[in-house]
C-alpha positions as CSV (number, residue, x, y, z in Angstrom):
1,X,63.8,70.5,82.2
2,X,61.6,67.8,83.3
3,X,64.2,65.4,83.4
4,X,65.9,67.6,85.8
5,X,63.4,67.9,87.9
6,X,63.3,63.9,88.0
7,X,66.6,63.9,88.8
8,X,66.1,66.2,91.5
9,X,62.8,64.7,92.9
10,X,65.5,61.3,93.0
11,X,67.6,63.2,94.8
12,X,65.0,65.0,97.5
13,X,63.7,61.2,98.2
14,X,67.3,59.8,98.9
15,X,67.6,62.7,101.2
16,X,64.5,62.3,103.0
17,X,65.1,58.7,103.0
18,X,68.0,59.1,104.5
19,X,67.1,61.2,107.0
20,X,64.3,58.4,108.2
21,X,67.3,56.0,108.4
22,X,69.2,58.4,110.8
23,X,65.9,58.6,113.2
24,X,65.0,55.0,112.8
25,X,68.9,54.0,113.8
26,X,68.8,57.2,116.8
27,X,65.4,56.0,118.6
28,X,66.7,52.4,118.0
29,X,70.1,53.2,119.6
30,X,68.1,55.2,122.5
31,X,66.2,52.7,123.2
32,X,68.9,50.6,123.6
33,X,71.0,52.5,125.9
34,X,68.1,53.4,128.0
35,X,66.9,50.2,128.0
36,X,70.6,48.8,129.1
37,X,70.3,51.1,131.6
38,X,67.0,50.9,133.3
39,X,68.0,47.1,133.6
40,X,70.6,47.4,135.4
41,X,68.9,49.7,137.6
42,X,65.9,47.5,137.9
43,X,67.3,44.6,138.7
44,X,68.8,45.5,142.2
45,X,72.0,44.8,142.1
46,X,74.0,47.6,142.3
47,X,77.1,46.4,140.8
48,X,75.2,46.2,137.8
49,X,74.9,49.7,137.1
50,X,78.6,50.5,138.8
51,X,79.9,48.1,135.8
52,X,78.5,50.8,133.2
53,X,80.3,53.9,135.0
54,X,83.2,55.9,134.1
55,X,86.0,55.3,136.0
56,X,85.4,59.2,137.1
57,X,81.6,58.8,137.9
58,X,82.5,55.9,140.2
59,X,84.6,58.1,142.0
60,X,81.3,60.3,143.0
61,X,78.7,57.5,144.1
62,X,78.2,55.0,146.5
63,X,76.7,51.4,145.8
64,X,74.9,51.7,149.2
65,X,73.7,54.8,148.7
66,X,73.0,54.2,145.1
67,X,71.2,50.5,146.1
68,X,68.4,52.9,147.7
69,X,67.8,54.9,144.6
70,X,67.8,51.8,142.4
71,X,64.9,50.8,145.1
72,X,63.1,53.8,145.4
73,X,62.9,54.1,141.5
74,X,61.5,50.5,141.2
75,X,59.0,50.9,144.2
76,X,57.5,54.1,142.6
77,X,57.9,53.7,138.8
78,X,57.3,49.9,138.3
79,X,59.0,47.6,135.2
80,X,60.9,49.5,132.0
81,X,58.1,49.7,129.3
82,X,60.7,51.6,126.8
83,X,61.0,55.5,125.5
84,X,58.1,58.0,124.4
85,X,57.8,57.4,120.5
86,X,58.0,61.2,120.4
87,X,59.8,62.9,122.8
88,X,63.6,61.2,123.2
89,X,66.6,62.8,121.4
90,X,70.2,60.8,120.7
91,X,72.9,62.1,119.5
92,X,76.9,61.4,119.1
93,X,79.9,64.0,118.9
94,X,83.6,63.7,118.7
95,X,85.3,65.7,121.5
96,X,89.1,65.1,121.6
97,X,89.1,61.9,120.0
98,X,86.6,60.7,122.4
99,X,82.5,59.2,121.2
100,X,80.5,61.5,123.3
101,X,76.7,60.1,122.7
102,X,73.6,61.1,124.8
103,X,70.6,59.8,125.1
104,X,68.1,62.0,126.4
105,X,63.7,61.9,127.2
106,X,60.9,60.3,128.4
107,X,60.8,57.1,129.5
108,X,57.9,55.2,130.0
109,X,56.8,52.5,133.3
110,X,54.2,50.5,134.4
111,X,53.1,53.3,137.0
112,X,54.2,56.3,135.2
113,X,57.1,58.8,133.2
114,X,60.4,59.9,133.8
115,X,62.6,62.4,132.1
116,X,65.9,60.2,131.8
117,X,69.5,61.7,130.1
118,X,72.2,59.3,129.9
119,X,75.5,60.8,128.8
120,X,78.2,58.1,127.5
121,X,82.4,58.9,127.0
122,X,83.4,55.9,124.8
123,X,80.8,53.4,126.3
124,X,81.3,54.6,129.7
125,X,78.6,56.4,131.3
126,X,79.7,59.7,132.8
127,X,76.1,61.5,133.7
128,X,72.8,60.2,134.5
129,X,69.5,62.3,135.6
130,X,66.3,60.4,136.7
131,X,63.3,62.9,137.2
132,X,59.9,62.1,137.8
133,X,56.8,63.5,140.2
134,X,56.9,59.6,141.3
135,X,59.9,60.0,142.6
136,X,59.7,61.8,146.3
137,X,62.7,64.6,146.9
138,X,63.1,62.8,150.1
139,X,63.4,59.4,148.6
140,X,67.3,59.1,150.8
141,X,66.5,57.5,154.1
142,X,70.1,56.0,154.9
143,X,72.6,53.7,153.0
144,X,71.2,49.9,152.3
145,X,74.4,49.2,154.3
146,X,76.9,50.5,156.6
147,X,79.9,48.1,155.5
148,X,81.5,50.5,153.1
149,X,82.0,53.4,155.7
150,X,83.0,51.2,158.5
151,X,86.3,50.4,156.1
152,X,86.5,53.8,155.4
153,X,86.8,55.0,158.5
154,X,88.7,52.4,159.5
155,X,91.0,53.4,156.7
156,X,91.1,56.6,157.6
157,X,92.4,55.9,161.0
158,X,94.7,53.3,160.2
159,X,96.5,56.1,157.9
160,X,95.9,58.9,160.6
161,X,97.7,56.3,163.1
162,X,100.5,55.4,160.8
163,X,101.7,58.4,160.3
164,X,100.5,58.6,156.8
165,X,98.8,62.8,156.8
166,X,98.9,62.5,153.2
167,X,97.1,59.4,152.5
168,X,94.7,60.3,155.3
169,X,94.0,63.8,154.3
170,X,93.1,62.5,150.5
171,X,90.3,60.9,152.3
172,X,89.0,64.0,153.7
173,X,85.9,66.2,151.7
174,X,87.0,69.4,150.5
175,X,84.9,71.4,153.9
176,X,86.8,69.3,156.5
177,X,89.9,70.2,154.5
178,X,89.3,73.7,154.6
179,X,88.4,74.2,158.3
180,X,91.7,72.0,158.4
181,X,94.8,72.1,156.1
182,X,97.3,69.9,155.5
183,X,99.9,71.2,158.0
184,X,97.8,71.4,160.9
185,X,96.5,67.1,160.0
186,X,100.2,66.4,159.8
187,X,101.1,68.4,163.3
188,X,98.2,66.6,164.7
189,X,99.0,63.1,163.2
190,X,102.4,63.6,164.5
191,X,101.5,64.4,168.3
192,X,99.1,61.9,168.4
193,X,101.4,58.9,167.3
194,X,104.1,60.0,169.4
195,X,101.5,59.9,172.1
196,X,100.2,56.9,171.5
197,X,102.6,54.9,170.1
198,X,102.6,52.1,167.2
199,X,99.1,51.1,165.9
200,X,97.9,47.6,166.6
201,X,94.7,47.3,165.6
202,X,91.2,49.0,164.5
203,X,88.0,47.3,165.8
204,X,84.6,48.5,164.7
205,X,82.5,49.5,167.7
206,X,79.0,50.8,167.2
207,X,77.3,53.4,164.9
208,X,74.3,55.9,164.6
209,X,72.7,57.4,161.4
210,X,70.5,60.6,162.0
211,X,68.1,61.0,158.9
212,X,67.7,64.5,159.5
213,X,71.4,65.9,159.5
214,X,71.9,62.6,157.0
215,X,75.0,61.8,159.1
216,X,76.3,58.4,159.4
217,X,78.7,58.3,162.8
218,X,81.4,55.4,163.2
219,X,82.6,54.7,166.8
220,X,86.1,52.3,166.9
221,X,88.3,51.2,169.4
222,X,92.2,51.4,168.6
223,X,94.6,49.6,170.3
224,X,98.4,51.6,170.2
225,X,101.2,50.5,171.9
226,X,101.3,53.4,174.5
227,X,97.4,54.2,175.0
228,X,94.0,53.1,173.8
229,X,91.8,55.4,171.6
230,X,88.1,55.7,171.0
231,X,87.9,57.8,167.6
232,X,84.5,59.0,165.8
233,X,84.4,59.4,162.2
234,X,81.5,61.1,160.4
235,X,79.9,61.0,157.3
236,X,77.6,63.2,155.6
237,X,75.8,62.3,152.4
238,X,75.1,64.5,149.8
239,X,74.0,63.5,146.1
240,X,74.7,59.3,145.8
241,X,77.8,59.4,148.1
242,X,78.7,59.1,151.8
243,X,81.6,62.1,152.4
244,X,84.0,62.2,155.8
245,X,83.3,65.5,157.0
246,X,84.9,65.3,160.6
247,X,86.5,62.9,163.2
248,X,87.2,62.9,166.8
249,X,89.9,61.1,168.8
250,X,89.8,60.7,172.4
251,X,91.8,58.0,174.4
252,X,90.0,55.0,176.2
């Protein structure tokens, strides 16, 4: 019996060393993603954090928008100091063939703590959550640039012009779609090319952000081969991206 319960004393230690191996690779693999992370997010640029993003989470933020984060958290929280020793959690699942890990807990910098949970598909970041009492609710006060939405627009209306409804309507967030459909963008992208004629050019003409509304507005000039038009395209921002939520045509 008492070799038994050697044997099983053995056993109970491998187990329990074991386990310590699993923690001591987890908080080491944490850290690591959250410290990759906080890099990127530290260091300005945002391309740098863009470059860890799921093909689908690029789809829903903005570098502009996501440059003023990136400042705001650096402004308010300071350098990366690394994760609580005792409150973080990561763990990795299998979900249709794909390496779901998460990373999850409180991360500590030189002027305070954030709860931070990083959620990666196969390397790829698909979900990140920064909270903090450092960081204000109001911390969005405008795009760090306007370039982005003055192609869009002007994208938009080169598609709207060209007779493209579909292209142009892809563009559109799901609101302005609703208030208007498909058929009524293609009736009024018809009319208003055989008004005006062939598109010749878009040229960027002023713009105006309210902080209140958060509502970028684009004004252009487009030169057609019958008429000149002075469109407006608006954007609205919501979350870490600038939406097209209405546009106006009227001619010069």
């Amino acid at each position: 019996m008492k070799k038994v319960l050697m044997v099983l004393g053995i056993v109970f230690l491998v187990v329990i060393a074991g386990i310590a191996a699993i923690m001591i690779w987890a908080g080491a693999s944490g850290s690591a993603i959250q410290e990759r992370f906080f890099s990127a997010v530290l260091s300005g640029d945002p391309g740098q954090v863009t470059a860890m993003f799921h093909p689908a989470l690029r789809e829903e933020v903005d570098e502009p928008v996501l440059a003023t984060w990136m400042a705001v958290v650096k402004t308010n929280l300071g350098g990366y100091q690394g994760l609580s020793k005792t409150d973080f959690n990561t763990s990795t699942k299998y979900e249709d063939g794909q390496k779901i890990t998460e990373s999850s807990g409180m991360v500590n910098f030189q002027k305070g703590q954030a709860h931070a949970e990083l959620v990666f598909r196969d390397g790829k970041l698909v979900k990140f959550l920064v909270k903090s009492d450092k960081l204000p609710d109001d911390w969005f006060t405008g795009p760090a640039g306007t370039e982005l939405y003055r192609q869009r627009g002007k994208e938009f209306l080169t598609r709207f012009m060209s007779n493209q409804p579909d292209a142009a309507f892809s563009m559109m967030h799901p609101a302005l779609k609703e208030k208007m459909p498909l058929d009524q963008l293609t009736k009024l992208v018809v009319d208003n090319c055989a008004k005006a004629g062939k598109l010749r050019a878009v040229t960027y003409q002023s713009e105006n952000y309210d902080p209140k509304k958060q509502i970028l507005e684009v004004r252009y000039t487009l030169e057609c081969e019958n008429a000149g038009v002075k469109p407006l395209v608006k954007f609205e921002f919501a979350g870490l991206k600038g939406h097209l939520v209405a546009f106006n045509l009227s001619e010069d």
